[in-house]
C-alpha positions as CSV (number, residue, x, y, z in Angstrom):
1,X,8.3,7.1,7.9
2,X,4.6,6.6,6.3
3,X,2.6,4.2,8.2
4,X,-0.7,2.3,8.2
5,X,-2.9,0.0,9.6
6,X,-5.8,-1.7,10.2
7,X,-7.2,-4.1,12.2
8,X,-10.9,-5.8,13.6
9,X,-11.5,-5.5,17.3
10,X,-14.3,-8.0,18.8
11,X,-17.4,-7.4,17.9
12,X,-16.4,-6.6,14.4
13,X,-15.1,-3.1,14.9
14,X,-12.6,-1.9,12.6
15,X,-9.8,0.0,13.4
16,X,-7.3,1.9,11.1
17,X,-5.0,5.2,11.2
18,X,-2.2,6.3,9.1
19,X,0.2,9.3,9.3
20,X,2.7,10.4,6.6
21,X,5.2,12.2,8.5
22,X,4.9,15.1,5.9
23,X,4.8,12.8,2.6
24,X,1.5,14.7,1.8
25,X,-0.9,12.3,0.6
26,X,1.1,8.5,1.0
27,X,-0.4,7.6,4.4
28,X,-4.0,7.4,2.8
29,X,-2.9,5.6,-0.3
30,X,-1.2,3.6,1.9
31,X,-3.7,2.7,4.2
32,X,-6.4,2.4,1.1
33,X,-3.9,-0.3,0.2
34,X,-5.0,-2.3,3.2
35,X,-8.4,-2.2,2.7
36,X,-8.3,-2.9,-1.2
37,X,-6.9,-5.5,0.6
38,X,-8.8,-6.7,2.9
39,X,-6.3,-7.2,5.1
40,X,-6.5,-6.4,8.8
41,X,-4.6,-7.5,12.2
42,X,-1.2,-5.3,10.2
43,X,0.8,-2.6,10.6
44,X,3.1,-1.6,7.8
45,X,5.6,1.5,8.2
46,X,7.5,2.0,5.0
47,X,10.8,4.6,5.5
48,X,11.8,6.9,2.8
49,X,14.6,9.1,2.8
50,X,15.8,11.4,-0.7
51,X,18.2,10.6,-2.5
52,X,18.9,13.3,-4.9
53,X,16.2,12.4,-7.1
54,X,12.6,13.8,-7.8
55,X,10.2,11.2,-7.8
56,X,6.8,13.2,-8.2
57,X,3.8,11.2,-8.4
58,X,5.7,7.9,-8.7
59,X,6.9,8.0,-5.5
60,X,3.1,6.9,-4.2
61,X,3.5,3.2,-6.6
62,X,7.3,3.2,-4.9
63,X,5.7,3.1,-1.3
64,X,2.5,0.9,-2.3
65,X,4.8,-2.0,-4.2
66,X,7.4,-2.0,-1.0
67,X,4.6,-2.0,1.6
68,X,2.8,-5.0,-0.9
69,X,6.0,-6.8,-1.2
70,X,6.7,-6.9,2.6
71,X,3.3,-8.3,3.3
72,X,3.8,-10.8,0.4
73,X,7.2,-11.7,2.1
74,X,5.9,-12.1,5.4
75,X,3.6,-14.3,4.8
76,X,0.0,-11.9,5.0
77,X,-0.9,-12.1,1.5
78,X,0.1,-14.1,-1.7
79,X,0.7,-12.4,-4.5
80,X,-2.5,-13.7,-6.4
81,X,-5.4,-11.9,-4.2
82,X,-3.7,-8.1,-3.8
83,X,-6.7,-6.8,-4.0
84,X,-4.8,-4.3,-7.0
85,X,-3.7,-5.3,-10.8
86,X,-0.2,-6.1,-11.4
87,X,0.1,-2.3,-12.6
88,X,-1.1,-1.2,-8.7
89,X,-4.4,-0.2,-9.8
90,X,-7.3,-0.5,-7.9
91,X,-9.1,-1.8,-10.7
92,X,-7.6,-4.9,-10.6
93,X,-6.4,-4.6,-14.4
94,X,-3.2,-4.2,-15.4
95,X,-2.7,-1.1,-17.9
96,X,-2.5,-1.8,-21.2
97,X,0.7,-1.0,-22.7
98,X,0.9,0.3,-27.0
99,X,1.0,-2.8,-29.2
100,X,3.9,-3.4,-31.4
């Protein structure tokens, strides 16, 4: 389980942690998700489990886009102000695919 979350105490504290339950490096991109976000007051845990199939550095877009979708789902976020580009980057543009 990779988890995450972040949240603003009174008198404007904020809080946030993350643990990746040995999925070196997801935790962090997970919880940098939240605060490319701006979101706060949430706690997302996303479960992963292999399957037979390496996923290398793709696996990190996999956990981002199912944590993104559950927020979108319940209601946190709408899918216009993600605070990433439709691609997942922080840069808020979508990569540019070759023109044909």
């Amino acid at each position: 389980n990779i988890m995450a979350y972040r949240y603003q105490a009174e008198g404007g504290l904020q809080y946030s942690d993350n643990d990746e339950d040995g999925e070196d490096g997801a935790g962090s991109k997970l919880a940098h998700l939240l605060e490319l976000g701006g979101w706060n007051d949430v706690i997302v845990v996303v479960s992963r489990w292999y399957g037979g199939i390496h996923l290398g550095p793709d696996r990190f877009r996999h956990i981002n886009n199912a944590a993104r979708t559950v927020l979108e789902d319940g209601g946190f976020v709408s899918s216009k102000n993600t605070g990433t580009g439709a691609s997942g980057c922080a840069s808020g543009k979508a990569k540019k695919g070759k023109k044909r």
